[in-house]
Structure formats: structure tokens, C-alpha cells
C-alpha atoms as an extended CHARMM CRD file, in Angstrom:
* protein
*
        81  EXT
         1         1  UNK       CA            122.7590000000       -9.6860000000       44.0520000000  PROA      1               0.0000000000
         2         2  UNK       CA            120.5510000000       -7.7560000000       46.8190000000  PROA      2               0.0000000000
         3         3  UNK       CA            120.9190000000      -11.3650000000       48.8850000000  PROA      3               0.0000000000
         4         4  UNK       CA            124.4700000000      -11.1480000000       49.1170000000  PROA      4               0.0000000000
         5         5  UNK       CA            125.2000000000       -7.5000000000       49.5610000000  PROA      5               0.0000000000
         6         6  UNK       CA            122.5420000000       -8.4420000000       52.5610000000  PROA      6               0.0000000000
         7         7  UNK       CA            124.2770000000      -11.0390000000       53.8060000000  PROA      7               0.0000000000
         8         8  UNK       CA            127.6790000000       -8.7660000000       53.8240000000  PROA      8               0.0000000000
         9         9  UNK       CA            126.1610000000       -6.1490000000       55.7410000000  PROA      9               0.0000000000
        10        10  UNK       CA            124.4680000000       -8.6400000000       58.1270000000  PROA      10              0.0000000000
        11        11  UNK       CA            127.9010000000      -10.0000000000       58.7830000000  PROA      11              0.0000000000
        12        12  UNK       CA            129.1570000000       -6.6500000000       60.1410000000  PROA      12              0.0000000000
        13        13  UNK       CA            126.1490000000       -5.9660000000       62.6490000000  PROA      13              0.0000000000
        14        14  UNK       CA            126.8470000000       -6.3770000000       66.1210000000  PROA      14              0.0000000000
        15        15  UNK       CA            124.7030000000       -7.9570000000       68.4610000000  PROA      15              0.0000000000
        16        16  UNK       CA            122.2470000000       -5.1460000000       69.0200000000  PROA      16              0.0000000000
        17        17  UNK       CA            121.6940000000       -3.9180000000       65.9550000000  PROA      17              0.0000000000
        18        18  UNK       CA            121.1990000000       -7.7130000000       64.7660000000  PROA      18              0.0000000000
        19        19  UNK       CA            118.2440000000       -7.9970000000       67.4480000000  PROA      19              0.0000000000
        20        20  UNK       CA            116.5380000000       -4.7020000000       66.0120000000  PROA      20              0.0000000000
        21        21  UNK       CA            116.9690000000       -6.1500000000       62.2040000000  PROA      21              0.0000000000
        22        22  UNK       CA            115.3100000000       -9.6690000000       63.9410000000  PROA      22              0.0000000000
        23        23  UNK       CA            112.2890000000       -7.5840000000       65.5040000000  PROA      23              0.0000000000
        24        24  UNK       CA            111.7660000000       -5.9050000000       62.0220000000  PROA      24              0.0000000000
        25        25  UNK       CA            111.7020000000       -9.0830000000       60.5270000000  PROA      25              0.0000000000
        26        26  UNK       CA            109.1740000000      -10.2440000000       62.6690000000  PROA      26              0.0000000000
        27        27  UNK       CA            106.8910000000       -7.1140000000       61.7230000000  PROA      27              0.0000000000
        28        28  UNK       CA            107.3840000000       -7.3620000000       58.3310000000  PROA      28              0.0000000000
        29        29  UNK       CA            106.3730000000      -11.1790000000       59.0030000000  PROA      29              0.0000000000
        30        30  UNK       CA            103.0810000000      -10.2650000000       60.8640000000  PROA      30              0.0000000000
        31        31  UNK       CA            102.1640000000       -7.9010000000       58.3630000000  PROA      31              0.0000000000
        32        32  UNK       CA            102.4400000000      -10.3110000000       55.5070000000  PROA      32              0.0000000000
        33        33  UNK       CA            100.4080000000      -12.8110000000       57.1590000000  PROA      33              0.0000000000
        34        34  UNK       CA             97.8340000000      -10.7790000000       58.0980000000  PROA      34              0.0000000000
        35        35  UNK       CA             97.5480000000       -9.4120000000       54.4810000000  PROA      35              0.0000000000
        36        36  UNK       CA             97.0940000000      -13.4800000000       53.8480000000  PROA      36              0.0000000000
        37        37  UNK       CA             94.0640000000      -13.3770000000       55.6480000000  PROA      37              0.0000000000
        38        38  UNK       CA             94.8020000000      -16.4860000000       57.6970000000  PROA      38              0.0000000000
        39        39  UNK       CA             92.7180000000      -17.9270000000       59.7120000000  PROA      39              0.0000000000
        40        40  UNK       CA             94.7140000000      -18.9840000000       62.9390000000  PROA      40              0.0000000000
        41        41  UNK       CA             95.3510000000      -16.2540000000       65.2770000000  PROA      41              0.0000000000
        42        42  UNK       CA             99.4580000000      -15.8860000000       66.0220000000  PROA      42              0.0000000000
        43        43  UNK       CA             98.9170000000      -17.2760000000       69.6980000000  PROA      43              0.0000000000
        44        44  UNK       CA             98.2710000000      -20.5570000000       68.1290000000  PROA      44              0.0000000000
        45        45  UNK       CA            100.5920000000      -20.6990000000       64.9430000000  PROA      45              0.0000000000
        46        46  UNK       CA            103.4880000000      -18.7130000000       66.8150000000  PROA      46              0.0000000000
        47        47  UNK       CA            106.0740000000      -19.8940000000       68.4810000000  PROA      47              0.0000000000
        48        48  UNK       CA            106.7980000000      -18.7120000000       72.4500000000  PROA      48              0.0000000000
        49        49  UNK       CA            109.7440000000      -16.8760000000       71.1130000000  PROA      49              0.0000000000
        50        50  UNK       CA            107.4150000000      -15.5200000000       68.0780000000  PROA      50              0.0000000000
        51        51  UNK       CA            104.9820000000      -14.4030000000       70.5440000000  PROA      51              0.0000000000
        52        52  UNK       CA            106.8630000000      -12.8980000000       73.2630000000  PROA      52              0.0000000000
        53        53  UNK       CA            108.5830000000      -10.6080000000       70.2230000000  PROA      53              0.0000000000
        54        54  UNK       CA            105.3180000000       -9.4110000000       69.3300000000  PROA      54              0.0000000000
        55        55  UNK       CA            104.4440000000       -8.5570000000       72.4150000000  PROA      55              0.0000000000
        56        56  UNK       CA            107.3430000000       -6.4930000000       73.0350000000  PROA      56              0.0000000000
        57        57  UNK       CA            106.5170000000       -5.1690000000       69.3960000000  PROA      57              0.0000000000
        58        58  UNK       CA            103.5890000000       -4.2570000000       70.8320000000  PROA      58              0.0000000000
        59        59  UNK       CA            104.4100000000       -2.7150000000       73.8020000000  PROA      59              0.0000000000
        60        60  UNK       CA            107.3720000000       -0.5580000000       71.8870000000  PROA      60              0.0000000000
        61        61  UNK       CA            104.9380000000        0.9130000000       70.3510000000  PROA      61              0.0000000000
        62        62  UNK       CA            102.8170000000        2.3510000000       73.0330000000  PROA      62              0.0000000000
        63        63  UNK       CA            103.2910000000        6.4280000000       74.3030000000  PROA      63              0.0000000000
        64        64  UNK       CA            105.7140000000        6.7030000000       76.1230000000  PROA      64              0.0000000000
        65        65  UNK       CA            105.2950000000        9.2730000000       79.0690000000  PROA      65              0.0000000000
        66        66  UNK       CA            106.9450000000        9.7110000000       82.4680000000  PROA      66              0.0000000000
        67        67  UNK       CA            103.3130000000        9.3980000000       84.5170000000  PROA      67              0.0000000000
        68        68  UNK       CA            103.7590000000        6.8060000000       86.8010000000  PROA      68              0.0000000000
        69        69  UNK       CA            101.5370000000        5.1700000000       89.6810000000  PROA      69              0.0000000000
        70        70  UNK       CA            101.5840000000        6.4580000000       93.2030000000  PROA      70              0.0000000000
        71        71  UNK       CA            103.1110000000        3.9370000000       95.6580000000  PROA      71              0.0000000000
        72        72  UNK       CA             99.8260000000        4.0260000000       97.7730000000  PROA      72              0.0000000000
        73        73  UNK       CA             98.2340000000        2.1560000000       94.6730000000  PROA      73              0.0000000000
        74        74  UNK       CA            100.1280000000       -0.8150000000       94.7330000000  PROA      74              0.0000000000
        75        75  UNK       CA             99.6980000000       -0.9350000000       98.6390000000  PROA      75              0.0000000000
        76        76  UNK       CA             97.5730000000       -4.0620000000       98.7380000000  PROA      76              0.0000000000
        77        77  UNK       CA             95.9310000000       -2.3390000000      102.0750000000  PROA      77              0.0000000000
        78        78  UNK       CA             94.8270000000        0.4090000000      100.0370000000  PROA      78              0.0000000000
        79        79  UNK       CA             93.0930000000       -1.5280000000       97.5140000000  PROA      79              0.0000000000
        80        80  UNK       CA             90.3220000000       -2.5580000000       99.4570000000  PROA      80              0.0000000000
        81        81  UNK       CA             89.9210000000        1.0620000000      100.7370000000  PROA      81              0.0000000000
């Protein structure tokens, strides 16, 4: 019974909000096969689409703050200053 009511409410999800349920399903994924203790890392056993949604996973979850570099540190002449 939870399946379909699921599958109902997927069907009315537009395309956004069907990406966000996709990148908790990947968490959720991660987290069960971690609690599996398996022994190949997710770079191996994951797909590139697997992997590249972890990453961003991963990088959603960092602090988020408005501190940015300076210019004058991408300035390739400045690096060797």
C-alpha cells in the first residue's frame, strides 16, 4: 500500500523536485552500504553517474560562506611570487 501511494505522489513531482527525491535516494543508498561493511570503495562499484552524485552530495554539504579568493591569487604571475 505505501508502494503505490509512492508511486502516486512520484507521478505528480516535477522535474526538480524528482532530482532532489533521486539525490536522497542515493544517500539513503550510500548509507546502507556502508552499514554493509563492503569492501569495495564506491569509486570502483559506482557508476560515473553514481559517483558524480555523490560528489555533489558531498559538496552540498559543505559551509557555505560568501569568502571568496582575491583575483591576484589565481594570477598565474603571482603564484610564483
Amino acid at each position: 500500500m505505501l508502494r503505490d501511494t509512492l508511486k502516486q505522489k512520484i507521478d505528480q513531482l516535477n522535474e526538480d523536485q524528482l532530482q532532489r527525491i533521486a539525490e536522497f535516494i542515493a544517500v539513503v543508498k550510500r548509507q546502507t552500504q556502508s552499514n554493509q561493511f563492503t569492501s569495495v570503495p564506491l569509486w570502483k562499484s559506482a557508476t560515473p553517474t553514481e559517483r558524480a552524485q555523490d560528489f555533489r552530495t558531498w559538496v552540498e554539504q559543505l559551509p557555505k560562506t560568501d569568502l571568496s579568493l582575491p583575483d591576484e591569487a589565481c594570477d598565474r604571475a603571482s603564484i610564483y611570487e
